[in-house]
N, C-alpha and C positions, 0 to 999 in steps of 0.2 A: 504493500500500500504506500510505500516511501514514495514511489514515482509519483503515482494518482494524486498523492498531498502537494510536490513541488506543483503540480499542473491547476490543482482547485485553487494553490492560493494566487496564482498568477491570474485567473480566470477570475477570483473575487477581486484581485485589486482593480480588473480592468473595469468591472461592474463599479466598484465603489467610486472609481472616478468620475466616473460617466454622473455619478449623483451628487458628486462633489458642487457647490456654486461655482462659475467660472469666475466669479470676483474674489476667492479664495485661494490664491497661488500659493500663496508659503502654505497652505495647508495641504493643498494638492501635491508640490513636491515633497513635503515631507512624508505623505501618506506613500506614494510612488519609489521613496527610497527605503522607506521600513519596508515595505513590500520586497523587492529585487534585494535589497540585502536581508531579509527572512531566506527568500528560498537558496539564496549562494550559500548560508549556513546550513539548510537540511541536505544540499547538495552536497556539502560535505559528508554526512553522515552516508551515503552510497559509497566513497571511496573506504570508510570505515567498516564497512558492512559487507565490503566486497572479496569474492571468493577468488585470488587471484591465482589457484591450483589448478582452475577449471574452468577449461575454453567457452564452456555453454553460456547463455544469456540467464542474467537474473535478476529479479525484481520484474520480473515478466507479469506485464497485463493485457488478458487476453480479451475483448470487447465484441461481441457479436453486432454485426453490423447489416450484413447480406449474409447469412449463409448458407441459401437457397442455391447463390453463386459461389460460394466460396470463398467471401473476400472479406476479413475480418480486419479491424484496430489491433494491432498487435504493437506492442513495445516492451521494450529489452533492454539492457544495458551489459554490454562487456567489456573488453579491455581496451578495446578502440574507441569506444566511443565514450566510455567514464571521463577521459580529461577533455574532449573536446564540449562537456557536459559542465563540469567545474571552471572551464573557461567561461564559458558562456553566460553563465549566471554570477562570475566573476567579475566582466567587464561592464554588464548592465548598470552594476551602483554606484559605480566607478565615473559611466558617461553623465547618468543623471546627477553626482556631483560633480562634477567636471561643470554642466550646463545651467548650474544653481542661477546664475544672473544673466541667463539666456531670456530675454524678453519679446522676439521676437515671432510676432502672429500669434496666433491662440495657444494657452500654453495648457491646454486640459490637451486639444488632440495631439499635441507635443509629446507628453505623456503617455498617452493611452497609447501611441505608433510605435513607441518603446518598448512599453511592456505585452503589447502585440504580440512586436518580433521578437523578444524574447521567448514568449507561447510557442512560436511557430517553430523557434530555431531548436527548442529542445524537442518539438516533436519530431523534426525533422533528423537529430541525431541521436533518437529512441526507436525509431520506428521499423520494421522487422517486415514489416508489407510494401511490394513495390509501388503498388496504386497510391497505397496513402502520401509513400515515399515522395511520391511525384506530387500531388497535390496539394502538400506545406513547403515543398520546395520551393512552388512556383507561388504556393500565397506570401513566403515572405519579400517576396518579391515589392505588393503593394503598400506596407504602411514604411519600407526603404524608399520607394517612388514618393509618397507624402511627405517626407523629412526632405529627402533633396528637393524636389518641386515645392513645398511651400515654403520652408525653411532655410534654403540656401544662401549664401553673401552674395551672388551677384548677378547680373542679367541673365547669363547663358543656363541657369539655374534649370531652365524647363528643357533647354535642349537636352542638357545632360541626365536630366530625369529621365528623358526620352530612350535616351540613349541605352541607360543603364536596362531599363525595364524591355527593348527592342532585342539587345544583343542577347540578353540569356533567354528570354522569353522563346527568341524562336530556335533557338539549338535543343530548347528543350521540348520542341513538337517534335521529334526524331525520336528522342526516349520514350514518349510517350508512344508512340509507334511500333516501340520496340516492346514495351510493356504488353501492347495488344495482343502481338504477335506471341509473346511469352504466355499470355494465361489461354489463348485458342490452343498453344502447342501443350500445355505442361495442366491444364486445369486449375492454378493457381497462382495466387502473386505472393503466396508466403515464401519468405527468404529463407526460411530453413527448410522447407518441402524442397524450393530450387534446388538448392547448394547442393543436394544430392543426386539431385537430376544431368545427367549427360547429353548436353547440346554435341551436337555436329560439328564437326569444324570449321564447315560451310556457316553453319545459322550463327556460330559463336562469333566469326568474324564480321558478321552483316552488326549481330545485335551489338555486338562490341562498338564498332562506329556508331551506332544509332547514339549510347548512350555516352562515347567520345563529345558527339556534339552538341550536348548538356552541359558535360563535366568542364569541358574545354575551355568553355567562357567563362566558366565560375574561378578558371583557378588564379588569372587565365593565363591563355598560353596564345603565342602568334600563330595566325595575323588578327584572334578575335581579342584582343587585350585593348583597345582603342576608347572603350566604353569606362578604365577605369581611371588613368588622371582626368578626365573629364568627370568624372561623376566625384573624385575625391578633391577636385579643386572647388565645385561648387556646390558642396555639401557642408551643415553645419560642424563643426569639430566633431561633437559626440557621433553624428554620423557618419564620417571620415573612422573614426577609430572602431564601430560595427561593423563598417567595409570591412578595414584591413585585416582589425582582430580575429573577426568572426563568419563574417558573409565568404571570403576567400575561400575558407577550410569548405566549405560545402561542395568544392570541387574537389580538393585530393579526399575527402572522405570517401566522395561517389566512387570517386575510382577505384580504392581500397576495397569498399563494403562489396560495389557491386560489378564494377566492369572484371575488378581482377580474382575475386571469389567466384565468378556467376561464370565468367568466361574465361579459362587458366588456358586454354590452346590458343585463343586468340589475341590473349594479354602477352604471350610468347613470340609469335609471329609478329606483333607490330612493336616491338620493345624497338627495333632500332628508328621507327618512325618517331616514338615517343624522346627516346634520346636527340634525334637531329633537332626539334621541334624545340625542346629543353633547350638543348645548349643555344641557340640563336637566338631563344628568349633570355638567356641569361648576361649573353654577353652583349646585345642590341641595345636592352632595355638599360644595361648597370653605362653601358658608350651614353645614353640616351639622357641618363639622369644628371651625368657630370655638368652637360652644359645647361640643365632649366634654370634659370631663374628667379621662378615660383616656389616658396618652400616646400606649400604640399605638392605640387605636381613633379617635384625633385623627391620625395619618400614614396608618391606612389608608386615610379619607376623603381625602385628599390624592391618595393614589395612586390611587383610582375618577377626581376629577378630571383630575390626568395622564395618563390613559392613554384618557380621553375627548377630550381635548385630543390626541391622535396620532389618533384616529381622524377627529375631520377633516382634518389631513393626508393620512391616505390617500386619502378619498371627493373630495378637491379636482380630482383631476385630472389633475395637472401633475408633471412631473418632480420638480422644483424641492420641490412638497406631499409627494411622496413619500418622497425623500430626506431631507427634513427629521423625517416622521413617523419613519422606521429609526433619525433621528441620535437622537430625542426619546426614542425607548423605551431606548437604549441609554443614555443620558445617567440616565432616570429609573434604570435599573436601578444604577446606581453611586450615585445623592443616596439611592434612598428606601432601599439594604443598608444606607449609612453612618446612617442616620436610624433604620433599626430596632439598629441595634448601638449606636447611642449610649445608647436607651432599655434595650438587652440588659444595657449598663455601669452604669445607674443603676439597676435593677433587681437587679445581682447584688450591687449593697451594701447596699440598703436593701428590698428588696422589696417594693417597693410601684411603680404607675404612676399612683397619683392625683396630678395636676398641684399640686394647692395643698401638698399636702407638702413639695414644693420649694424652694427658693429661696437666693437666696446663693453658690452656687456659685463664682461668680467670685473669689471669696475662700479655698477650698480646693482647688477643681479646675482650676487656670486653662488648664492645656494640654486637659482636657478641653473646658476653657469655650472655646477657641480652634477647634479641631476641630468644635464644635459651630457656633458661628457661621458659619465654611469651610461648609457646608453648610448650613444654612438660605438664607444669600445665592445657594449655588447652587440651591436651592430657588425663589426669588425667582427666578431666571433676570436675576442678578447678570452682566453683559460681563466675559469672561473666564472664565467658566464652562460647562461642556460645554450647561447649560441653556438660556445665553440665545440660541448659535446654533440650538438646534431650534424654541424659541418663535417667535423672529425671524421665520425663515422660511417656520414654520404659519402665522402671521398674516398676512404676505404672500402666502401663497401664498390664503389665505382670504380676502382682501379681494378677490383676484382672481374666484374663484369666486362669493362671495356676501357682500356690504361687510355685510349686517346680521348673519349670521353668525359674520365676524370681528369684528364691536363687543361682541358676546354673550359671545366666547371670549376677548376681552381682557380681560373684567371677571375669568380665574380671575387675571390678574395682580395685579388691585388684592386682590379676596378673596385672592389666594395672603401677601401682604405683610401683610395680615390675621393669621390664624391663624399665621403662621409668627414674625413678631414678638412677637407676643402669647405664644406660648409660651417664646422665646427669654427674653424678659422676664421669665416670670415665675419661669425656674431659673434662670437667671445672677445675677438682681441684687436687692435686698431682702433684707429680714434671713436671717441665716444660719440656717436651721431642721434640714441636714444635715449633718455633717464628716464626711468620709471622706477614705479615698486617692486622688490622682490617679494618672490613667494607669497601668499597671504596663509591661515593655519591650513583652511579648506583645500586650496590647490595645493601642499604638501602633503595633506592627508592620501589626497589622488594618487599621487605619484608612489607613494611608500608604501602597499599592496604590489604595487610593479615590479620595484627595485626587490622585493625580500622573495618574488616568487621567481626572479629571473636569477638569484643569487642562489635560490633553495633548489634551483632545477638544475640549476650549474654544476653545484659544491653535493648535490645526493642524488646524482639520474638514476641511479638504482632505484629508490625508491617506486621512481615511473615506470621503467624498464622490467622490474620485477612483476607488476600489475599487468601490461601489453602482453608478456611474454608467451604466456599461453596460449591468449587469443592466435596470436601472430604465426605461432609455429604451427597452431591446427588450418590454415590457407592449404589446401587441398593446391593451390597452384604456385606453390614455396617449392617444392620438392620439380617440377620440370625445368627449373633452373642448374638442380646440384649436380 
């Protein structure tokens, strides 16, 4: 019943909102942050409760829905999905503090789009049925579209709404295509009835693409990645950091859960598509980020490379590549939140994110200036930081796969030290061109959940590594790699 509870209270907070006065903001946020930080706390209690001896799904609720047809609510939690689960309800209380003195348009549907997608995003990394799978994919789609289109800083704000909700929307009419096609062939959309089921090599390869051109824009990978400094430049901060922290993973998840469990012959055959595709995204996008400009649209290109950079981990292989790719998104999900709030903080004094207006910093901000550096070096995949064990280990595990591969994916290290210094540089230090205030208690509060889980992931990956473990090595298509 642990799961059913994080879901009812999410679902009561959105009701209570909605009855909230709209003339009652500080009570509507603080009702909205007791909420999303209640259920990050019970969230917790699943990592405490969890059986990490044994690959099966637990805390399993099974919900009759259709079963005339066979297609039931099903949700689950295992080893893959428990931290993309404690992220997610991590980052929520985090944004809506972050956006305490966001006043911009109605700040009730402000609210409620949040805790929405928060609703949606844990249904979407519990859920054990492909139909459903598909159906909160694409609804969190809508209250993300709301936040960028009403909420954004500046004119192109609709286009990029547009944009956001176009690109993934229609890559994901192919999955849906492909889901058809799976419950006429197999009588079911339940993921553990599939997994056992033996596709063709033929149909494994068709459905495999279908559900590539889903996964593909979520991660994203090129040439469909165009939708995200666009949607991350003109989205509000707290939206910028759901993008990158959270909305991303829903592509290397897909591909984890269901392209490379559901389809092992076919995840085999295109691994060396998946690798070209990777490395072009890692080393185009990290060339692409040194010269922006723009703060955020210099971290977005960052995060297209990171998160290209996980995806050869996944297509590697090996335990060891897999594990590393779960630690790597989870790791980015905590540098690139801290990395969009850092720019959220210098935006809410000065408004502006053109880089050369900057500088000096380290002269009136210094604890900002401290915080900020803690993160770039985790950026850098800095020892001691949550970074440098997922890097580590992608690379390792990619030398093993394919040595010219990993030579390609080690160049985002040098470009990553690139752009990320380079920017560090040029607000920290050099004449003083801004004064403002440092830190206030609230935005150090933000930041210090960040800093202790990317230290805590750094300095005990075991901890993680020991939970995944079993999930990871029962992947029925681990072993047509060895």
């Amino acid at each position: 019943m642990l799961l059913t509870f994080l879901f009812l209270i999410l679902i009561l907070g959105i009701v209570g909102l909605i009855f909230i006065p709209s003339s009652q903001k500080l009570i509507m946020r603080q009702f909205a942050l007791g909420i999303t930080s209640a259920v990050f706390v019970f969230s917790l209690f699943l990592w405490l409760g969890f059986d990490q001896s044994t690959p099966k799904f637990q805390f399993v609720v099974d919900s009759l829905w259709l079963p005339i047809a066979n297609i039931n609510l099903i949700l689950g939690v295992d080893g893959i999905s428990l931290f993309f689960i404690i992220l997610t309800t991590l980052i929520f209380p985090l944004c809506l503090l972050a956006s305490w003195s966001f006043n911009k348009g109605e700040v009730k549907t402000y609210l409620i789009s949040f805790l929405s997608m928060e609703l949606i995003l844990l249904l979407v990394f519990t859920n054990l049925d492909l139909l459903f799978f598909y159906i909160f994919f694409e609804a969190v789609l809508i209250p993300m579209f709301l936040v960028i289109g009403i909420y954004g800083s500046r004119e192109r704000k609709i286009r990029a709404a547009y944009m956001f909700f176009l690109y993934t929307l229609l890559g994901s009419l192919f999955m849906l295509l492909g889901i058809v096609y799976i419950y006429l062939f197999a009588g079911s959309t339940n993921y553990e009835v599939l997994s056992v089921i033996n596709f063709s090599s033929y149909d494994q390869k068709w459905l495999w693409i279908a559900f590539f051109a889903s996964f593909a824009a979520k991660v994203p990978m090129l040439p469909v990645h165009i939708w995200l400094p666009e949607a991350h430049v003109e989205a509000p901060t707290a939206g910028s950091v759901i993008l990158a922290g959270i909305l991303l993973k829903l592509g290397s998840y897909g591909f984890l859960r269901f392209s490379l469990g559901l389809f092992p012959l076919a995840s085999v055959y295109f691994t060396p598509f998946i690798f070209t595709l990777s490395l072009l995204g890692v080393v185009y996008t990290s060339l692409t980020a040194i010269r922006q400009t723009d703060l955020k649209r210099l971290i977005a290109y960052t995060s297209v490379a990171h998160m290209n950079l996980v995806m050869i981990g996944l297509f590697t292989g090996t335990v060891i590549g897999v594990e590393a790719a779960i630690l790597q998104s989870l790791s980015h999900g905590f540098v690139s939140s801290a990395l969009f709030l850092i720019i959220g903080v210098l935006y809410d004094r000065w408004h502006s994110r053109v880089v050369k207006y900057y500088g000096g910093l380290t002269h009136t901000m210094p604890i900002f200036i401290i915080i900020f550096l803690f993160f770039t070096m985790a950026n850098l995949g800095l020892p001691g930081t949550s970074s440098f064990i997922g890097e580590f280990l992608l690379l390792v595990s990619a030398f093993e796969a394919n040595s010219t591969a990993c030579f390609f994916a080690a160049t985002s290290m040098i470009l990553g030290g690139g752009y990320s210094l380079w920017l560090f540089n040029r607000i920290a230090y050099g004449n003083i061109k801004m004064i403002g205030l440092d830190l206030n208690f609230r935005e150090f509060m933000v930041f210090l959940p960040l800093v202790i889980g990317t230290l805590f992931m750094g300095l005990y990956p075991n901890l993680f590594f020991s939970v995944m473990h079993a999930t990871v090595s029962n992947l029925v298509w681990v072993d047509l790699w060895l």
